[in-house]
N, C-alpha and C positions, 0 to 999 in steps of 0.2 A: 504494500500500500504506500502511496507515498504521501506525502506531506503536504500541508500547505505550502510551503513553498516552492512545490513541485519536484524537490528530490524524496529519494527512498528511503520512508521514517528511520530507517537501521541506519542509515548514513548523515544523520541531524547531527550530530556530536562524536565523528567519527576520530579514532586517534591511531594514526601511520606509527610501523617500527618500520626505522630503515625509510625513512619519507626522501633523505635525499635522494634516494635514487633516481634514475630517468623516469622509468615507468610509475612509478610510486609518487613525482614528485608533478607530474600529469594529471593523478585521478585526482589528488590533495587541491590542484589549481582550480581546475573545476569544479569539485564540489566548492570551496568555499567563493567561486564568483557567483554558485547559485545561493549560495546564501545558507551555508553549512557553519558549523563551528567547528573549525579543525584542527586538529593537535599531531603532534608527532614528534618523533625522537629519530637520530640520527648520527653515526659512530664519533663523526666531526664537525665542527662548521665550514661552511663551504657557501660557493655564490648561492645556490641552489638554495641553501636553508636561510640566505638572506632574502632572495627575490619571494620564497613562499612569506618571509615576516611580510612584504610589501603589500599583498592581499590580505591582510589579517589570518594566517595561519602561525598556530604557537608552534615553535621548535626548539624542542630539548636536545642539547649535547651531551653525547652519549646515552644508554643505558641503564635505567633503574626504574624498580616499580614506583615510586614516590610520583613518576612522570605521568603514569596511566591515573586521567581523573574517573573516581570511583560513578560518575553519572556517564561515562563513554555510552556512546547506543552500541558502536562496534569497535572492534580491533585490526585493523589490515592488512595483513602480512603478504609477502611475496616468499618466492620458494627457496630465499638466500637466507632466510631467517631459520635460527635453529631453535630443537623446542624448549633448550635450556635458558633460552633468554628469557631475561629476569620479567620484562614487559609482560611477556608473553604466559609465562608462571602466573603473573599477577591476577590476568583475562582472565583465565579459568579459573581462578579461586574465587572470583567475583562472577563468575557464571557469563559473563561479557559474551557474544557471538564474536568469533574468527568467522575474517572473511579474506579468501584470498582475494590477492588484487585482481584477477581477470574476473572475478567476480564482479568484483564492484565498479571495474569498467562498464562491465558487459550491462548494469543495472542501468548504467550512466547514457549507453547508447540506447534502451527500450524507447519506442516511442517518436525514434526519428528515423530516417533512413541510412542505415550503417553502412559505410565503404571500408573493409576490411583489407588491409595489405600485409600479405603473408609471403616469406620466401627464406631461404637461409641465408641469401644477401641481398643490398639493398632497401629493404623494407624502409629504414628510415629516410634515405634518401626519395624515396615514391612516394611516403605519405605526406611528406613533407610540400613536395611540387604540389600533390595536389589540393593541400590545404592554402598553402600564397596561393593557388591559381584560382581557387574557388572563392575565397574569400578579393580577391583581386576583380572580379565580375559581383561584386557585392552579396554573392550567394549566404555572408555570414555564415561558416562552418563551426563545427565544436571541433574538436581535435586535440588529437593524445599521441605523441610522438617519442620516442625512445632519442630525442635530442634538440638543440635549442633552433629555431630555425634562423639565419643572419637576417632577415629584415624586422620579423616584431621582438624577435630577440628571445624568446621564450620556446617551451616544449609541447604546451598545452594552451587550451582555451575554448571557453566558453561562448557558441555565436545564440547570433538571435536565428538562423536558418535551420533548416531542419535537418542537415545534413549531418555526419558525423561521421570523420575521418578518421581510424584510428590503424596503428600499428599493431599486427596479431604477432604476440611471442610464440613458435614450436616448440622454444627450447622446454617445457615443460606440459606441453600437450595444451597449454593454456586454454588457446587459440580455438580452442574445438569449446569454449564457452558463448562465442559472438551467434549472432546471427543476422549475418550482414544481407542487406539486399543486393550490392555488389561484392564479390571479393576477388582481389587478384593473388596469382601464384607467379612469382618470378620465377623462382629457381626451385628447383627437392635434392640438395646435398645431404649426405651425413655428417652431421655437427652434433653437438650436445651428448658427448660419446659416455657423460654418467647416468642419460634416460634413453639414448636409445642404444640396442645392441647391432640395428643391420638396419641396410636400406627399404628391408622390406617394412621396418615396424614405422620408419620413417614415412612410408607412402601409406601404412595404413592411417597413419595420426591426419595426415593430409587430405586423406579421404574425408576421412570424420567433420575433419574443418570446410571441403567444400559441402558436405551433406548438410552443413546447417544455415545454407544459403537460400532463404525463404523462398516461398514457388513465386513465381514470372521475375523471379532473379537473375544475375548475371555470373560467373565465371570467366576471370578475364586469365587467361596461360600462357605462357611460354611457349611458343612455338621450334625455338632453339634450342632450349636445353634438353638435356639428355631424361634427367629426373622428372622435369616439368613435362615432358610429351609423355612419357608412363603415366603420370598421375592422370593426362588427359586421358588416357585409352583405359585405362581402370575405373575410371567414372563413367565414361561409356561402356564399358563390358557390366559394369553393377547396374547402369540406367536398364540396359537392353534385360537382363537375369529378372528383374522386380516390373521391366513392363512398366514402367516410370514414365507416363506420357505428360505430365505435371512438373518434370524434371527446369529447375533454370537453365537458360539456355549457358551453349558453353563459346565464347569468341578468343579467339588464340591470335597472335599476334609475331613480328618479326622478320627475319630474313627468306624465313623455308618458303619456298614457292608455296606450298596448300595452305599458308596463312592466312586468317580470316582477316587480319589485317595487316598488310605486308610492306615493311619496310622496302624502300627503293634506295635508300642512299643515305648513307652520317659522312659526316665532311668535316673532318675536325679544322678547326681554326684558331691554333693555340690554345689560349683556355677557355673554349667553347666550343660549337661543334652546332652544325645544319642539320636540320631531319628530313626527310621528304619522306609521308607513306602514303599509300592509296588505302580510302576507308570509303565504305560503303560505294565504289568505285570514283570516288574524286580522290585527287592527291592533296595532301594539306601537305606543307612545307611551315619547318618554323624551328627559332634557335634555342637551342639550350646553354645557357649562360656559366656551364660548368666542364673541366675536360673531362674528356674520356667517353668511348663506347659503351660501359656497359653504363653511365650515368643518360646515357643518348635513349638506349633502349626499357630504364624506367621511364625516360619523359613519355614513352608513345604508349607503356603502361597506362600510365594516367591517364593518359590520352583517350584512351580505349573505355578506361573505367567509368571516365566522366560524360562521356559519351551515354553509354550505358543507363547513366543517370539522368539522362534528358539533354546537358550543356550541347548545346550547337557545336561542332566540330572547331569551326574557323574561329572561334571566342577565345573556345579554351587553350586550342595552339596559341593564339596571342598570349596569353595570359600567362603561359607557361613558361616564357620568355623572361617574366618579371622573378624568374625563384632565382636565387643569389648563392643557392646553397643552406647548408642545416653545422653547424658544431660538430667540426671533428673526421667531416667526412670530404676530404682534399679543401683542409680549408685552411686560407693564407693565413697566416699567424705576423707576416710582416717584411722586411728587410733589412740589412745591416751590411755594411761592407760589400755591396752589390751581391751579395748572398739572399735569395729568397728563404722559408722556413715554412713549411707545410705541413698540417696536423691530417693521419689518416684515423679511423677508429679499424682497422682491415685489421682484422685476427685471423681467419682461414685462408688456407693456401689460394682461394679462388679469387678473393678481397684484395689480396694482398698480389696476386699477379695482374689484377685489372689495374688497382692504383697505380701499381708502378709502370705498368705497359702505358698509363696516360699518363703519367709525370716525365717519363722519359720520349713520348711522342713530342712532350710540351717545351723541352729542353731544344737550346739554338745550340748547330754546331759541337762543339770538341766539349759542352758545358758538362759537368761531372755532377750523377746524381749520388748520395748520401744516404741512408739510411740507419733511424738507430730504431731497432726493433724488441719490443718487449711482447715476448710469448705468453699469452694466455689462457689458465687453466693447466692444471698438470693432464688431465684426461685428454686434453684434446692436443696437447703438445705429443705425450706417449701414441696416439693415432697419426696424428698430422706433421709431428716432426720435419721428418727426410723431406714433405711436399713444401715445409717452410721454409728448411732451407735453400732448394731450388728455387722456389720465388726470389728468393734476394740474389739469387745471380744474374739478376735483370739490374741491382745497382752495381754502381762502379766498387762502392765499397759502402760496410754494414758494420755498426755497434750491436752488439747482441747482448740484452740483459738479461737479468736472471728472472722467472717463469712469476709471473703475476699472480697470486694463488686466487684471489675475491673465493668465491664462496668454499672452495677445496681443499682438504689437507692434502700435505707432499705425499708421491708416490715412490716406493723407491726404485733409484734408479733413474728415474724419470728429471732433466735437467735442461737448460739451456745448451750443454750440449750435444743433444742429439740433433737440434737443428743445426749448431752449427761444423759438425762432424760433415752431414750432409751437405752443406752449402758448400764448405772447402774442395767434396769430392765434385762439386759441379762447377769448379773453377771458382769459386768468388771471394772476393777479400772481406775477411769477417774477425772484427776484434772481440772475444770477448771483452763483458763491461759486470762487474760486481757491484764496483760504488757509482751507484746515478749520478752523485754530486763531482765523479771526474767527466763526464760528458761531453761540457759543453765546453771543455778547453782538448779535449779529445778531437771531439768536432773540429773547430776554430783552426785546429792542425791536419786538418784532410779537405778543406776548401777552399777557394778563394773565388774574383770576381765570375759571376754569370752562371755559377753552381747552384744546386738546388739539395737542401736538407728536408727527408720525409722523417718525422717522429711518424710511429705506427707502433698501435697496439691498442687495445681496449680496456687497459689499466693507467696509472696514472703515469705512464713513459709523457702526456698531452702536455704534463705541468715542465718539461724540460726546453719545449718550443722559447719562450720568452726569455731564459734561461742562455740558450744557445745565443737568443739575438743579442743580449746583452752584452755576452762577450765578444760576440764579432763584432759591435760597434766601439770595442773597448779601443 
């Protein structure tokens, strides 16, 4: 039931563990624009826990029950939370409901029409375009992002339209909680190697999540990827088996000639890049303001999705124009000493070879690209190692830190270097790095004018960017 104020009475005086988070610091944004009273705790301070003070959300540093108020309606946890936390101990002693956070998303989107972006890469950079682009045609969109977007500068937000863009996580089967009218599937890799054990459990989880794509819904696919064309032909072998004539329709999208809607050409132009597809047999042309191909083939994603949703073709490609990019994901951080500095968030070998295949497309002449890489997750290091290391033998030369744990204890055995064992066997120059704080004079000594430095990783390698420029401007 919900409230008078039109949120879900369980969410009137909801209280976040772990609110900095991306995802976490999303749902907390919008509930309290609708007019929530929201609290939450978080391991440290950070801009995050300062930008949620600026909409009236209370945030505690660190950890303790003293922080959970005894009249909370809810507690809302994500899957990084362990059940020893003290917060958490508190909830249940006071009968409080747990609600996981795809929950309380999912609560967040009822009642409007949900575009769901699901894939094992890219996700944030798609919903991202198509939240500046919908909001950019005055559509006022809600939207929940797994990062801050460069023009409103934020991850979330609350519109007055009906629309509701959000970012679906696999990594914990989340995702199969939405039920969007639209969803897109970019890619189907194996990631998240502590919840799934094979590709197959991977494409069932993915099934799940297009099945709850309400009927005269959309499915928008990958027409190039390996994983994405299975998921399509497994939802047609299940449509065909149940006699499913109710089924949302399914539109696929990219280079492959049987494309329903088929890429004709990306044109990179430094840091940006031309689109031209034909859809619904006209061709729309139109720029994508970011490098690289695989950020080319999210814009016609969106493209496809918002489509889908009614927006006129030739509006939205304009509109698409105006995204600037999202935090983290190939985003300038600045220059010093004719040295550029670029933040990627790319942790899978597939991330992290598109980034670089676009930073080094984007480089003039003899210019030398950089690398300092921090591995994350020991699970996914011990799987994806040897493929990480071969990625960085697309830079000239690589810092390699030591394995970012966030939510995992160490495995043994399991180190920084098994990537870069791997990367030396495939020619590339790879220092390791133990102490972060020799870095950026590490750096400063493998650069100079018209080079390009990529920090990459999904832990806090982001916080060395500023770091690096300070000293090359030394």
């Amino acid at each position: 039931m919900a409230s008078a104020t039109g949120i879900p009475a369980a969410m009137e005086r909801p209280h976040f563990i772990g609110i900095g988070g991306a995802g976490m610091s999303g749902i907390a944004k919008i509930l309290a624009q609708r007019g929530a009273k929201v609290a939450g705790s978080d391991a440290r301070e950070s801009a995050t826990a300062e930008a949620l003070r600026t909409v009236g959300v209370g945030v505690h540093v660190g950890h303790d029950a003293a922080h959970l108020a005894d009249d909370a309606t809810c507690v809302v946890v994500s899957s990084a939370i362990r059940a020893d936390n003290p917060e958490l101990v508190r909830a249940e002693e006071l009968s409080i409901p747990v609600v996981h956070r795809s929950d309380a998303l999912a609560s967040l989107m009822r009642g409007g029409r949900g575009l769901a972006v699901a894939g094992t890469h890219g996700k944030t950079t798609t919903t991202s375009m198509l939240a500046v682009a919908l909001g950019e045609l005055g559509l006022a969109p809600s939207y929940a992002i797994g990062g801050d977007l460069a023009g409103p500068g934020t991850n979330a937000s609350h519109g007055d339209g009906d629309i509701f863009v959000a970012e679906a996580d696999e990594s914990d089967r989340s995702f199969q909680k939405y039920d969007p009218e639209v969803a897109i599937v970019l890619n189907v890799e194996l990631d998240h190697h502590a919840n799934y054990a094979s590709m197959d459990e991977i494409h069932e989880s993915f099934e799940k999540f297009a099945a709850k794509i309400v009927p005269g819904g959309t499915l928008v696919v990958s027409a190039d990827q390996a994983g994405a064309v299975e998921l399509t032909e497994r939802v047609r072998r299940a449509r065909r088996a149940r006699k499913d004539t109710d089924a949302p329709r399914i539109v696929t999208y990219g280079l492959a000639p049987d494309a329903d809607v088929r890429i004709l050409a990306i044109e990179p132009n430094g840091l940006t890049s031309q689109v031209t597809v034909v859809l619904d047999g006209v061709e729309v042309a139109f720029e994508v303001s970011v490098p690289g191909r695989h950020y080319a083939t999210n814009a016609v994603a969106a493209l496809v999705a918002g489509v889908a949703l009614g927006v006129p073709a030739g509006d939205l490609a304009a509109a698409l124009g105006s995204y600037t990019g999202v935090g983290r994901r190939l985003q300038l951080k600045g220059e010093a000493g004719g040295v550029r500095v670029v933040d990627s968030y790319a942790h899978h070998p597939t991330e992290m070879t598109a980034d670089l295949e676009a930073m080094r497309a984007a480089l003039p002449g003899e210019s030398k690209l950089v690398v300092v890489f921090q591995p994350h997750l020991f699970s996914r290091t011990r799987e994806l190692g040897r493929e990480m290391g071969e990625a960085l033998a697309l830079a000239d030369a690589s810092a390699v830190l030591d394995i970012y744990p966030a939510r995992e204890d160490p495995l043994p055995g399991v180190t920084s270097e098994l990537i870069i064992d791997a990367a030396r066997s495939a020619g590339a120059r790879v220092t390791p790095v133990h102490d972060k704080d020799s870095v950026p004079g590490l750096v400063a000594g493998m650069v100079g004018g018209g080079d390009l430095v990529l920090t990459m990783g999904a832990g806090d390698v982001t916080d060395l960017g500023p770091l690096i420029l300070a000293r090359l401007g030394d």
